[in-house]
C-alpha positions as CSV (number, residue, x, y, z in Angstrom):
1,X,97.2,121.2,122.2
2,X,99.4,122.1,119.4
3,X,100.4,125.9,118.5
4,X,99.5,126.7,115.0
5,X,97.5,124.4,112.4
6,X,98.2,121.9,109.5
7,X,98.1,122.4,105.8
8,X,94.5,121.3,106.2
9,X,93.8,123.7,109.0
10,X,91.4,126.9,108.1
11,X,92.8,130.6,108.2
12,X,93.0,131.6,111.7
13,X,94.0,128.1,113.2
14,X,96.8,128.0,110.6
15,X,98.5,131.0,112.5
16,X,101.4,130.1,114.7
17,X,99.6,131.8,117.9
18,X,96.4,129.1,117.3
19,X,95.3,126.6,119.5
20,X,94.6,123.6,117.9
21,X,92.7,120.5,120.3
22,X,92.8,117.2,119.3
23,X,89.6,114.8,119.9
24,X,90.6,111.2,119.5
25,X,87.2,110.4,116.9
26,X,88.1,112.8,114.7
27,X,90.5,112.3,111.6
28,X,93.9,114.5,112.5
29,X,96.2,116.3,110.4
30,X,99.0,116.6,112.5
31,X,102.7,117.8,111.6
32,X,105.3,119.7,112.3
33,X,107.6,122.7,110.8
34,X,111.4,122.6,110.7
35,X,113.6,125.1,111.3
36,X,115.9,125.9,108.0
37,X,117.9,128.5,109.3
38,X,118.6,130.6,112.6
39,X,117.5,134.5,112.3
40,X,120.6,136.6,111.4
41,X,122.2,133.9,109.5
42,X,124.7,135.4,106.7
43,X,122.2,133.8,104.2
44,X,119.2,135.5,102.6
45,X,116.1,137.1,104.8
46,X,113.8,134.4,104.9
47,X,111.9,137.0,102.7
48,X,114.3,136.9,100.2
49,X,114.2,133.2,99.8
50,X,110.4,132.8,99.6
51,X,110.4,136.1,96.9
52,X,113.5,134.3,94.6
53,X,112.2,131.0,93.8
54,X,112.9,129.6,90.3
55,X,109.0,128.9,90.4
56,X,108.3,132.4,91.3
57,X,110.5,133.7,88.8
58,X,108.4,131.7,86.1
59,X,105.2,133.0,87.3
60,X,106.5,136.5,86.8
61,X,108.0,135.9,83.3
62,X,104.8,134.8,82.3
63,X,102.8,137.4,83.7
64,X,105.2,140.2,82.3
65,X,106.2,138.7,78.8
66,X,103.3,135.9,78.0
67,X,100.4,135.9,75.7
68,X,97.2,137.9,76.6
69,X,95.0,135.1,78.6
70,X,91.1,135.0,78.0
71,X,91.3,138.3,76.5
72,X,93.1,140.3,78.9
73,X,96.1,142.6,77.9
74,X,99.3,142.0,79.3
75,X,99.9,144.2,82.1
76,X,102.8,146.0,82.1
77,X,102.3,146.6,78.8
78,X,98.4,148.0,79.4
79,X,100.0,150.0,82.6
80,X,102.5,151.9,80.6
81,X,100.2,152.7,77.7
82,X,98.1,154.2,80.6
83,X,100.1,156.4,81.8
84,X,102.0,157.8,78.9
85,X,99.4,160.1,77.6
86,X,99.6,161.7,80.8
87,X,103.3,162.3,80.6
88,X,103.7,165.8,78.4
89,X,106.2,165.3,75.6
90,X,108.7,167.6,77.1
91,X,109.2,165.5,80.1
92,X,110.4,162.3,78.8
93,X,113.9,162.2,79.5
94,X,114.0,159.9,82.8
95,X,111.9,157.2,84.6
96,X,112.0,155.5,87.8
97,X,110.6,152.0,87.6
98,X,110.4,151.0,91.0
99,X,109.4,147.2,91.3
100,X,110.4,146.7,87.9
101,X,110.7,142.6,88.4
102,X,111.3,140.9,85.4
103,X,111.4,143.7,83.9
104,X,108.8,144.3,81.1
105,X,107.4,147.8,82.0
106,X,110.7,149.3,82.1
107,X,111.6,148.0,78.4
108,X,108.3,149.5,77.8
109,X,109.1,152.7,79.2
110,X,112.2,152.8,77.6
111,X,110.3,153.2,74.2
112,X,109.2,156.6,75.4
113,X,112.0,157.7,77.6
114,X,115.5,158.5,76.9
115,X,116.8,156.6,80.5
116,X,115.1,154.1,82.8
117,X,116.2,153.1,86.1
118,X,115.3,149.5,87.0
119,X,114.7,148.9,90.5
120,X,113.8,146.0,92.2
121,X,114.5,144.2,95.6
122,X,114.9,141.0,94.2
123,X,118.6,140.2,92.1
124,X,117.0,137.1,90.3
125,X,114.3,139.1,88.9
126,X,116.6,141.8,87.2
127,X,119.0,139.2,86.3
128,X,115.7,138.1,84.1
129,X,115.9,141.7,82.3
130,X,119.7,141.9,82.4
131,X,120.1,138.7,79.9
132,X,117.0,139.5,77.6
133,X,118.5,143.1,77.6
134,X,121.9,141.4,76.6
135,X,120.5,140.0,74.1
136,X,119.8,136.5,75.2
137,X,116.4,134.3,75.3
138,X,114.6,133.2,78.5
139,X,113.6,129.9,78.5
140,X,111.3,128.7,81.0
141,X,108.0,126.4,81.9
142,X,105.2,126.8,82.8
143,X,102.9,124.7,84.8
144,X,99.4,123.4,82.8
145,X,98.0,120.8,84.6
146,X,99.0,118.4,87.3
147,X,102.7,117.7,86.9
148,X,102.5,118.8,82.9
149,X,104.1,121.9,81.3
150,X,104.8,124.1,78.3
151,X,107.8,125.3,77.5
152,X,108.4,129.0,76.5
153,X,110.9,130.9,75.1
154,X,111.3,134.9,75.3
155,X,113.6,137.4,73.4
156,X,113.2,141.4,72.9
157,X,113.7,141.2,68.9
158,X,110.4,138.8,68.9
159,X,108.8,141.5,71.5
160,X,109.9,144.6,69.4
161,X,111.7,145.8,72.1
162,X,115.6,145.6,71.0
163,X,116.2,149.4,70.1
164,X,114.2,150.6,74.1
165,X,117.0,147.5,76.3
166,X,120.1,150.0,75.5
167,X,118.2,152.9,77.9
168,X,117.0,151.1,80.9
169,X,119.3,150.2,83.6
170,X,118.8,147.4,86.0
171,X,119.9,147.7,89.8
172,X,119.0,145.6,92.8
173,X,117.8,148.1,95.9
174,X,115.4,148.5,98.3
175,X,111.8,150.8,97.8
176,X,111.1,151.2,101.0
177,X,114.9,152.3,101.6
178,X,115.8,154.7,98.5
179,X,119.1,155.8,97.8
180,X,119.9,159.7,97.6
181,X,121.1,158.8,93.8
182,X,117.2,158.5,93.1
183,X,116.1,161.7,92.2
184,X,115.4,163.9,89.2
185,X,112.5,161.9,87.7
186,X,109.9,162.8,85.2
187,X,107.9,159.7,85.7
188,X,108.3,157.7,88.8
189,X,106.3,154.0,88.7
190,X,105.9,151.6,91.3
């Protein structure tokens, strides 16, 4: 018996407390899984390091800043024009984007607000928003088929975006473990 399943394994025999037997006439997928790193380490949570990968990072600077797919509006763009008309004029002043990522609803946000706080748990993603706010272009790929990819290229002056970046501030912090400097909001999103 071997604890856990293969790559090939379904669902529920993937899980580490499966069972899995082997029957000699069958084809077997058998492996095994390395241990990177010991718990506690100074290093990242594990979390951490699955949540920052470059490839991850490129998945969410395409979902945040790329062209509508198939006819569907970007999102963070279609989430904040959702919500502003239900935000009364007189309470614009400050927003709390909470899972910001990459970044794009709170330079959206920051078109209607006079401050926005950033937040995300993840320094890589903000660091995304931090050099287009700065001024710089994102350059990344993006996967198309197989191996094959396309380049892209980002910048707020192509987005419209330049005169919102000088309001939003980016920080690195936890959602589920707020600071006591979080408060006052007229809009909180997450």
């Amino acid at each position: 018996l071997i604890m856990g399943g293969s790559w090939i394994s379904t669902g529920n025999e993937a899980l580490t407390s499966a069972r899995y037997a082997f029957r000699r006439h069958f084809f077997q997928h058998a492996g095994f899984r390395p241990i990177i790193e010991e718990p506690g380490s100074e290093a990242d949570t594990a979390g951490s390091r699955l949540y920052e990968t470059d490839g991850l990072v490129t998945q969410y600077l395409e979902f945040h800043y790329g062209e509508p797919v198939l006819g569907v509006r970007n999102f963070p763009q279609a989430c904040v024009a959702a919500t502003m008309p239900l935000v009364p004029a007189d309470r614009r002043r400050k927003c709390l984007d909470i899972g910001c990522s990459v970044g794009r609803s709170a330079f959206e946000f920051a078109r209607h607000f006079e401050h926005v706080d950033a937040l995300d748990f993840s320094a890589r993603f903000i660091q995304s928003g931090v050099r287009l706010q700065e001024g710089g272009e994102l350059l990344y790929e993006i996967p198309t088929e197989g191996e094959l990819t396309t380049n892209r290229s980002i910048a707020l002056d192509r987005l419209g975006l330049v005169e919102a970046a000088p309001r939003v501030l980016f920080m690195q912090g936890d959602a589920c473990n707020l600071k006591q400097v979080y408060t006052g909001y007229d809009l909180v999103f997450a």
